[in-house]
LOFINU-93899 format. One line per field, with one value per residue (C-alpha): residue in three letters; residue number from 1; y negated, x, z. Coordinates in steps of 0.25 Angstrom, whole numbers, padded with zeros to 4 digits. Each point is the difference from the previous one (the first is absolute). Layout:
% LOFINU-93899
r: [ALA ...]
k: [NUM ...]
Y: [Y ...]
X: [X ...]
Z: [Z ...]
% end
This chain:
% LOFINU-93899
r: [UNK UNK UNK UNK UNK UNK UNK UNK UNK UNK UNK UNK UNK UNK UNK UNK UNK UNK UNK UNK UNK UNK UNK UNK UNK UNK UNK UNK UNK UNK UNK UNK UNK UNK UNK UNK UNK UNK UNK UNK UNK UNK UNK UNK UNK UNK UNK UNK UNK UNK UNK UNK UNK UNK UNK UNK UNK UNK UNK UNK UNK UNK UNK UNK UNK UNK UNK UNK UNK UNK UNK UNK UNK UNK UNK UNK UNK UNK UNK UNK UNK UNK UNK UNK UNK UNK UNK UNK UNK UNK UNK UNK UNK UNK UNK UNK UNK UNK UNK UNK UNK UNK UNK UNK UNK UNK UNK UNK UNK UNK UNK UNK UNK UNK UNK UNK UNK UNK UNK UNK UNK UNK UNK UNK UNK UNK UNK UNK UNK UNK UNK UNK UNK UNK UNK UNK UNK UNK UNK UNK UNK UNK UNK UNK UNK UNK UNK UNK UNK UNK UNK UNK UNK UNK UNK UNK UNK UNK UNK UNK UNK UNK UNK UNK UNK UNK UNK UNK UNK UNK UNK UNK UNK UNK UNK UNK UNK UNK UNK UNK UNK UNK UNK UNK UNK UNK UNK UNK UNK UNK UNK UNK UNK UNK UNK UNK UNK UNK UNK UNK UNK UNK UNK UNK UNK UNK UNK UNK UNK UNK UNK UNK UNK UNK UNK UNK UNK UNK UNK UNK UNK UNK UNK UNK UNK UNK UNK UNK UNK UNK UNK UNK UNK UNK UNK UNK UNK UNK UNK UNK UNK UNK UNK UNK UNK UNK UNK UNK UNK UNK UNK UNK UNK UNK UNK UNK UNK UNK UNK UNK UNK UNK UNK UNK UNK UNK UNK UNK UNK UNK UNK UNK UNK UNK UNK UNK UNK UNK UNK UNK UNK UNK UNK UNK UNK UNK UNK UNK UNK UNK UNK UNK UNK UNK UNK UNK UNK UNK UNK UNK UNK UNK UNK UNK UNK UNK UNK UNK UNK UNK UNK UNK UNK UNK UNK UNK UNK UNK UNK UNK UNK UNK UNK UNK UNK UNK UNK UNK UNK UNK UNK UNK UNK UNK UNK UNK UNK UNK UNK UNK UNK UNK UNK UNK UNK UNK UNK UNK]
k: [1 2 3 4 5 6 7 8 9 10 11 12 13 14 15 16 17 18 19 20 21 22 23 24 25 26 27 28 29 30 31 32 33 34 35 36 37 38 39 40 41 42 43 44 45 46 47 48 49 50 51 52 53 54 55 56 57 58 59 60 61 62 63 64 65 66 67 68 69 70 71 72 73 74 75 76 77 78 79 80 81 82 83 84 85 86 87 88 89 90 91 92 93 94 95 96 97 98 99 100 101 102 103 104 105 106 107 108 109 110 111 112 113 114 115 116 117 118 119 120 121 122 123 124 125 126 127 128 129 130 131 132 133 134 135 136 137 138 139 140 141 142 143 144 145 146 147 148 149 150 151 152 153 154 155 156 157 158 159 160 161 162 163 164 165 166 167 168 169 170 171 172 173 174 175 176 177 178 179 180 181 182 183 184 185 186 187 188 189 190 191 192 193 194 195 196 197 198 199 200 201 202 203 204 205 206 207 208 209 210 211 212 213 214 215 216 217 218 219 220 221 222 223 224 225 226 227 228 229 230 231 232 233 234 235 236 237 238 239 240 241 242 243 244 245 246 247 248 249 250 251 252 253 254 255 256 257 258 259 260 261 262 263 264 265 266 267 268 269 270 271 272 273 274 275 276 277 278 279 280 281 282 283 284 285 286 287 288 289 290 291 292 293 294 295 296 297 298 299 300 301 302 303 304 305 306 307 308 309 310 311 312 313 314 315 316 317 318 319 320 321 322 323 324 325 326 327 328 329 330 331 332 333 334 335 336 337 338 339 340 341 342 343 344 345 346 347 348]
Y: [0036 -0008 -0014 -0006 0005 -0004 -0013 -0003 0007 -0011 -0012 0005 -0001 -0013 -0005 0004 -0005 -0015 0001 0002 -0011 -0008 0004 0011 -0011 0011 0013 0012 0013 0011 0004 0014 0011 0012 0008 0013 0007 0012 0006 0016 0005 0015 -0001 0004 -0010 0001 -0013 -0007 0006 -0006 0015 0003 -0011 0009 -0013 -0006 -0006 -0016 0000 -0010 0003 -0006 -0011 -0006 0001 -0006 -0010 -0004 -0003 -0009 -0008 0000 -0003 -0004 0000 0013 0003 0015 0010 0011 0016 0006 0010 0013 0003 -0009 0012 0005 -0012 0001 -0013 -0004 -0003 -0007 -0007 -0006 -0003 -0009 -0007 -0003 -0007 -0008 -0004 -0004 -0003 0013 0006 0012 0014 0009 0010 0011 0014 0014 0006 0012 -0002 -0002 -0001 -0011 -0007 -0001 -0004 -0011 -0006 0002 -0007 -0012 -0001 0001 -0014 -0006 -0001 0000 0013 0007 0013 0004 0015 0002 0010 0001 0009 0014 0011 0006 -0015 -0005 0013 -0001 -0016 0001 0011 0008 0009 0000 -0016 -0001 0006 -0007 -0016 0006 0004 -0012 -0010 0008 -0001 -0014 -0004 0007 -0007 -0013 -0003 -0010 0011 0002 0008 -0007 0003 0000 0000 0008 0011 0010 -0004 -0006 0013 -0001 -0017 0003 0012 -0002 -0014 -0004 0010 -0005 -0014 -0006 0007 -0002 -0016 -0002 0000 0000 0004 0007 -0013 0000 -0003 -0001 0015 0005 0005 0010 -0010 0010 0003 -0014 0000 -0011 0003 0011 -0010 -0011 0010 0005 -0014 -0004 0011 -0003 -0014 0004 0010 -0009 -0002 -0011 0004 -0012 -0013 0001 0011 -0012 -0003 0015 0000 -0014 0006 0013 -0008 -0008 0013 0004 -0015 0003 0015 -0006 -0012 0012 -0004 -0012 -0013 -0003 0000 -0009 -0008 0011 -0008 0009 -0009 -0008 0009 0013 0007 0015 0006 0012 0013 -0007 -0015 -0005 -0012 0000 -0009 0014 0014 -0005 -0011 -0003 0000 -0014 0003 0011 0000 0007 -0011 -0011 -0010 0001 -0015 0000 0010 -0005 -0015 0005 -0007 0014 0001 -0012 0003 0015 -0009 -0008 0012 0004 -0011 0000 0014 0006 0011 0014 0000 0007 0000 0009 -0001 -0001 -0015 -0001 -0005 -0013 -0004 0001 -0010 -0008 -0002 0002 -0007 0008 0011 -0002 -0001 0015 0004 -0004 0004 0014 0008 0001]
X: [0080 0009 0004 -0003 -0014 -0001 0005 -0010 -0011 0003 0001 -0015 -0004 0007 -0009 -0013 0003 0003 -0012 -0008 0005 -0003 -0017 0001 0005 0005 -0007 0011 -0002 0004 0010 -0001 -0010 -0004 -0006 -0007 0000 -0007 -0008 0005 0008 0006 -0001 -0010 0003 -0010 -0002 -0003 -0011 0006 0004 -0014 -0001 -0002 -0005 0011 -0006 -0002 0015 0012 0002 0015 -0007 -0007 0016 0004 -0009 0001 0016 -0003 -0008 0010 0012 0012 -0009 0003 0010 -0003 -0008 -0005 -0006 -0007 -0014 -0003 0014 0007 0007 -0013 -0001 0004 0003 0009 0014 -0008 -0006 0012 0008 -0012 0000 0014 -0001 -0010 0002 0012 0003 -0006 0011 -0002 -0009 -0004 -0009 -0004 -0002 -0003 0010 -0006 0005 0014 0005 -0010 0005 0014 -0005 -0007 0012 0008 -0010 0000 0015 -0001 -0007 0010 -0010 0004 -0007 -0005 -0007 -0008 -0003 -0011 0003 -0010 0007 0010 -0001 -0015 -0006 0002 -0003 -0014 -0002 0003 -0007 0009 0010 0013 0000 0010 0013 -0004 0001 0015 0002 -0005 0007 0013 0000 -0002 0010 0011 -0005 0003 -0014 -0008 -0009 -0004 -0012 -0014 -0008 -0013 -0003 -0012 -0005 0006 0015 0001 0009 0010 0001 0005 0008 0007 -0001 0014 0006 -0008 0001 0012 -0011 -0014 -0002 -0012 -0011 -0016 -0008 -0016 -0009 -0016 -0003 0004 0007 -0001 -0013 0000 -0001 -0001 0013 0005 0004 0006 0007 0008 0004 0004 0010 0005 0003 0007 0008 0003 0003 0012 0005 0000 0012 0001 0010 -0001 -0006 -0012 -0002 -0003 -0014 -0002 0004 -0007 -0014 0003 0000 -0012 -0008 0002 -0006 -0011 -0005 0002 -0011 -0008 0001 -0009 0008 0012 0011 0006 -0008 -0003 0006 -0006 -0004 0011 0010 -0005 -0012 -0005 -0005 -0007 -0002 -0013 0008 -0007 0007 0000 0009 0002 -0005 -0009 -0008 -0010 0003 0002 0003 0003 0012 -0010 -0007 0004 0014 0009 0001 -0015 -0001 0011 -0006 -0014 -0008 -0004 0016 0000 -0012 0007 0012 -0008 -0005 0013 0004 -0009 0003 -0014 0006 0000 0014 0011 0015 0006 0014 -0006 -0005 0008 0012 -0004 -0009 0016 0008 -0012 0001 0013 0002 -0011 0004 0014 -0008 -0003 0012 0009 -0014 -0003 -0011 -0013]
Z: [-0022 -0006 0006 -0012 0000 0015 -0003 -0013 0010 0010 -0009 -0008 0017 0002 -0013 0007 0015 -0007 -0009 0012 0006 -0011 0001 -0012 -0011 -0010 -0004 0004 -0004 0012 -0005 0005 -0008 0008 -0011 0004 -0014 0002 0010 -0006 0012 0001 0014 0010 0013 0010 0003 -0015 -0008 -0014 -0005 -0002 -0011 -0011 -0012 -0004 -0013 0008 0003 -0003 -0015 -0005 -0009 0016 0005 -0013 0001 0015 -0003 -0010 0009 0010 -0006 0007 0013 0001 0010 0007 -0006 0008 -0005 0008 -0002 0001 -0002 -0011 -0007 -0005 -0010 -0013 -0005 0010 -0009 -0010 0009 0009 -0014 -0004 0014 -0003 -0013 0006 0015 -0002 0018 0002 0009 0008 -0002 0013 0001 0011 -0006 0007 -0007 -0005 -0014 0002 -0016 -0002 0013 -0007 -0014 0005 0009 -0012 -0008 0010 -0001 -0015 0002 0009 0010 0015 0008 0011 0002 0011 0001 0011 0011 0014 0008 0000 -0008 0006 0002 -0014 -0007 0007 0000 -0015 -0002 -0009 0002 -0002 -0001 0011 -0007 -0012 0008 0006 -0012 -0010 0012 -0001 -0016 -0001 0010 -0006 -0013 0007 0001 0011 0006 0014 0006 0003 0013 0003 0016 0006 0009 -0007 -0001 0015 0004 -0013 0004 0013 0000 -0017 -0001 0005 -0009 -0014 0004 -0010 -0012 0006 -0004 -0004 0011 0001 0009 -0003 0000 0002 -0015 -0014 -0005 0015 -0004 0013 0012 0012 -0005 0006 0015 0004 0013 -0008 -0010 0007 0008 -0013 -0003 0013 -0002 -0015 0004 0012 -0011 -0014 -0007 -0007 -0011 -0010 -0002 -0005 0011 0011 -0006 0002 0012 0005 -0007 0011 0012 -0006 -0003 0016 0005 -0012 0006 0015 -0004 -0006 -0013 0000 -0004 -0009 0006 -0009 -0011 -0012 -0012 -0011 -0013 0002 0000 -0006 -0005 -0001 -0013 0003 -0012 -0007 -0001 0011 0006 0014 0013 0005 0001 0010 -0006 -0011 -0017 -0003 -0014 -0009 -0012 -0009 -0003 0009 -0003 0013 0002 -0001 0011 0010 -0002 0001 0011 0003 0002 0009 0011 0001 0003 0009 0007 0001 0010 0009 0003 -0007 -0008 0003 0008 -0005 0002 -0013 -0004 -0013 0004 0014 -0006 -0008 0013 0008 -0012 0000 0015 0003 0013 0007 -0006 0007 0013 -0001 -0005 0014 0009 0006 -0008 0007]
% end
């Protein structure tokens, strides 16, 4: 990420703290959109049940994008792709040339794929630096050659994520591998870790709801090694890799208190929302429609008072509990002197 796009990132936060402390005065748009654009997925995880979606008439279309940029304007800062597997939309070039003509702050693309479409991958990169965006890319990877293949539930997927991660490196691209920790990839943590460390950067760990539609699959004491053994091995290669790694040593204190309080206070609404395939406008993955960009205004749906007792049930700690690097991150700027705490502490 570039420091520019850090530093903008950091102001949009600095915004949101002081209008806090001044009881909410202004209405500020999150200036982060997670945007889950289709639920059509050529891969076969064994955790997320998504690739069995097989109607995709009730999707995002390019108009509802469209649309939703219009409404937010300039407070668009970081917009992020995700599904199903991005690569499978259609519309996308057209799509991030219209969000550049009308968001004029919007900064910095990312977007996780599984890398089973390898050409598509670079076109869309390639699309993304056409627009003078900043980027990252995430390519998902759970575990060596045998592991991934079975938790992904496709053969040959493996080569293809060395492959795709190699391709877009030497094409100067900000790519690194995402991991998702669980039961199946304890072994690979522990004994390849170390040696993928500089290239694994994005990390997750299998939660009790949302996509993780196979619970049994969550153990926790597994997990929580995994990520004390994460956290003695991270490498923290740049900047912006200090938030990832202070959301690591967070995730371990979050498994150790079995997942039922926040570590730090979620600041979802304020900072970011999740759009999910149908347009529907949630805080996160997690939580209830507040809205939905088919028929509702963005403003209206982030200053709804629906919007505000979701808010308020955020505070006082009665939302579903999660600790995501897809919301983690804005929860650390917003709270950075706690988050500082963690960050010099031992992990639990």
């Amino acid at each position: 990420m570039k420091i520019s796009t850090i530093a903008f990132i950091i102001w949009c936060n600095v915004k949101i703290w002081a209008n806090k402390l001044m009881g909410g005065r202004f209405k500020i748009l999150p200036y982060k959109v997670l945007i889950n654009l289709t639920n059509n997925c050529n891969s076969r995880c064994d955790f997320c049940d998504i690739w069995k979606v097989k109607d995709f008439s009730k999707e995002i279309t390019l108009d509802d994008t469209v649309n939703l940029f219009d409404q937010m304007g300039s407070s668009l800062v970081w917009l992020a792709l995700s599904g199903g597997e991005v690569t499978l939309v259609k519309y996308l070039d057209e799509m991030l040339s219209e969000a550049k003509k009308r968001c004029k702050n919007l900064k910095i693309i990312t977007f996780t794929t599984n890398a089973l479409l390898p050409k598509k991958v670079v076109e869309l990169t390639e699309q993304v630096k056409k627009n003078g965006f900043d980027l990252m890319v995430t390519i998902s990877l759970d575990g060596d050659e045998e592991v991934h293949d079975k938790v992904r539930g496709v053969k040959g997927n493996y080569k293809k994520c060395i492959e795709l991660y190699d391709t877009l490196k030497a094409k100067g691209v900000n790519v690194n591998f995402g991991i998702t920790v669980g039961d199946t990839n304890e072994s690979y943590i522990r004994n390849e870790y170390q040696k993928m460390k500089h290239s694994i950067k994005a990390i997750t760990f299998v939660h009790d709801g949302g996509i993780y539609l196979k619970n049994n699959l969550v153990n926790t004491f597994s997990i929580l090694d995994s990520m004390r053994h994460i956290v003695k091995q991270y490498s923290i290669d740049s900047i912006s890799e200090i938030v990832e790694f202070i959301h690591i040593k967070i995730s371990t204190h979050f498994i150790d208190k079995n997942k039922t309080t926040n570590i730090l206070p979620c600041e979802v609404i304020n900072t970011s929302i999740h759009i999910m395939e149908d347009g529907a406008v949630r805080p996160c993955m997690f939580m209830a429609e507040m809205g939905n960009i088919k028929s509702d205004n963005i403003n209206d749906i982030v200053f709804s008072n629906l919007a505000d007792d979701l808010k308020k049930q955020i505070k006082k700690d009665k939302c579903p509990h999660c600790w995501m690097n897809c919301y983690s991150p804005y929860s650390i700027m917003q709270h950075p002197f706690k988050s500082i705490k963690y960050l010099i502490s031992k992990p639990a």
